[in-house]
C-alpha positions as CSV (number, residue, x, y, z in Angstrom):
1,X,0.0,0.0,0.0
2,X,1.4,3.5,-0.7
3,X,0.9,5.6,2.5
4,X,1.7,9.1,3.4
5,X,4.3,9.1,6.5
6,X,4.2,11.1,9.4
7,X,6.8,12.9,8.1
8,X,5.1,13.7,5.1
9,X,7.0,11.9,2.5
10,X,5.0,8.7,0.0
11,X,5.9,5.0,1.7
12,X,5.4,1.6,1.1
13,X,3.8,-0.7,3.3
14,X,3.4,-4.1,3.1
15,X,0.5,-5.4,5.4
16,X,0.3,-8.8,6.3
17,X,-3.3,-10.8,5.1
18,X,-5.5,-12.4,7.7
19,X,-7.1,-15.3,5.9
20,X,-9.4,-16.1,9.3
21,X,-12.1,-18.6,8.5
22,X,-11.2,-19.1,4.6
23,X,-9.3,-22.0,2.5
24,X,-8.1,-19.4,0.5
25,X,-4.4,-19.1,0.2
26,X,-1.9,-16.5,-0.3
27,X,-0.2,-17.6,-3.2
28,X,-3.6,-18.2,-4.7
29,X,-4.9,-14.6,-3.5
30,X,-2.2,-13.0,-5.2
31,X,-1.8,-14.8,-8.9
32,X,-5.7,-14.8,-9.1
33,X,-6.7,-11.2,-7.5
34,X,-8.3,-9.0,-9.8
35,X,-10.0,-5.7,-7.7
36,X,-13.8,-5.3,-10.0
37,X,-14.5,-2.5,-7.8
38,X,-13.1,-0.3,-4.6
39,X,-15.7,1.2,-1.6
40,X,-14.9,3.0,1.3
41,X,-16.2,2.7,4.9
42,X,-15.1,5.2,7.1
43,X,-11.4,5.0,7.5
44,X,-11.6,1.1,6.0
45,X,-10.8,0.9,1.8
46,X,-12.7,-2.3,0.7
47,X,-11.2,-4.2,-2.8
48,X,-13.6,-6.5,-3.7
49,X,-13.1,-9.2,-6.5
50,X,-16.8,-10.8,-7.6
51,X,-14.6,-13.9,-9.3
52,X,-12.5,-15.3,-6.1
53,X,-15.5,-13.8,-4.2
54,X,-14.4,-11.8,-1.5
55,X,-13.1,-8.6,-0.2
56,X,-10.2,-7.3,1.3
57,X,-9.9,-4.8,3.6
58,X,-7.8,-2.3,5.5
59,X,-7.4,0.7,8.1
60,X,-5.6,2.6,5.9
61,X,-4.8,5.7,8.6
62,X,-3.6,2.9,11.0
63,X,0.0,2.1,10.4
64,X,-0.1,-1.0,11.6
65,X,-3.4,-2.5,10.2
66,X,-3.5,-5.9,8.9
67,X,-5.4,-6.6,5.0
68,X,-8.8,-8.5,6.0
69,X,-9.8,-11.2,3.6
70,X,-13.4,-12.1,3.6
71,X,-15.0,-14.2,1.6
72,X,-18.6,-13.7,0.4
73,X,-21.0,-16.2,1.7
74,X,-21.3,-17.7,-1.5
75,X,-19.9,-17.5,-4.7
76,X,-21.4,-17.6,-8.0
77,X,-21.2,-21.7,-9.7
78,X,-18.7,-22.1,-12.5
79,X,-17.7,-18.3,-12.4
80,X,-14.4,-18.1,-14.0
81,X,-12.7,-14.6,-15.2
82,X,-10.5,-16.1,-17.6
83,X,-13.7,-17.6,-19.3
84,X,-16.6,-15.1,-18.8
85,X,-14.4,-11.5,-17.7
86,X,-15.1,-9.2,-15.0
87,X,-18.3,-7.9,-16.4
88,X,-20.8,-11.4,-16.4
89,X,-19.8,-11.8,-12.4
90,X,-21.2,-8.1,-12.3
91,X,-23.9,-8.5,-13.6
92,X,-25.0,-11.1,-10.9
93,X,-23.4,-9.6,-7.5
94,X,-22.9,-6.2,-5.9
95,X,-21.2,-4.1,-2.9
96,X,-23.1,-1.6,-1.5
97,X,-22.1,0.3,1.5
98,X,-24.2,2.2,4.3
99,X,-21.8,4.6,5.8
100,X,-24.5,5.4,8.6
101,X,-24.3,2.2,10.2
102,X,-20.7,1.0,8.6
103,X,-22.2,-1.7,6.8
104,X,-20.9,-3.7,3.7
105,X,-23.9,-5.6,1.8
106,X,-23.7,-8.0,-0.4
107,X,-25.8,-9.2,-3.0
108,X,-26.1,-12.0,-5.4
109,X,-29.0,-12.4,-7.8
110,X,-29.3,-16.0,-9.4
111,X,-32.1,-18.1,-10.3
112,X,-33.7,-20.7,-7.8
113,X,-31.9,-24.0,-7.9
114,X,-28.6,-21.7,-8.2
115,X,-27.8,-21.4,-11.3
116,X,-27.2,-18.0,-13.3
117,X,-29.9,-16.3,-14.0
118,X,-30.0,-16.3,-18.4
């Protein structure tokens, strides 16, 4: 992450990644992540990627915050970037945020046994 120091000067920082309750790994995270879109939450950036299906996130005024994976509660069937893009995964999911409450909410619109919707 590129930071502004106390002292006023650009820095990079390289935040560990908690991976709490997900069978994601890091090697994995990093060949495959592909950021669709980027929300804020108070202090908290959120990069969310529809096709891994999860967001991370991160304090970015504390200097010593940790990246938060967490994975959506489900993911899409058969979604695959390299064969559909970005765009068909947005089509069928969405972040919204509710900066009353801090909230992050997420969405997925398929058909009823699971499928997506054509």
């Amino acid at each position: 992450m590129l930071c502004l120091s106390s002292s006023g000067r650009w820095q990079v920082r390289h935040p560990k990644i908690d991976f709490r309750d997900s069978e994601l790994d890091l090697e994995t995270l990093v060949f495959n992540w592909c950021t669709d879109i980027v929300v804020a939450v108070g202090s908290y950036l959120c990069w969310v990627d529809y096709c891994i299906g999860g967001i991370l996130l991160c304090d970015v005024f504390d200097a010593s915050s940790q990246l938060q994976y967490i994975p959506f509660p489900d993911k899409l069937p058969n979604l695959d970037r390299a064969l559909h893009g970005g765009s068909v995964a947005e089509l069928y999911q969405a972040v919204s945020v509710n900066e009353d409450h801090g909230l992050i909410k997420f969405a997925m619109f398929v058909q009823g046994d699971g499928q997506i919707i054509n």
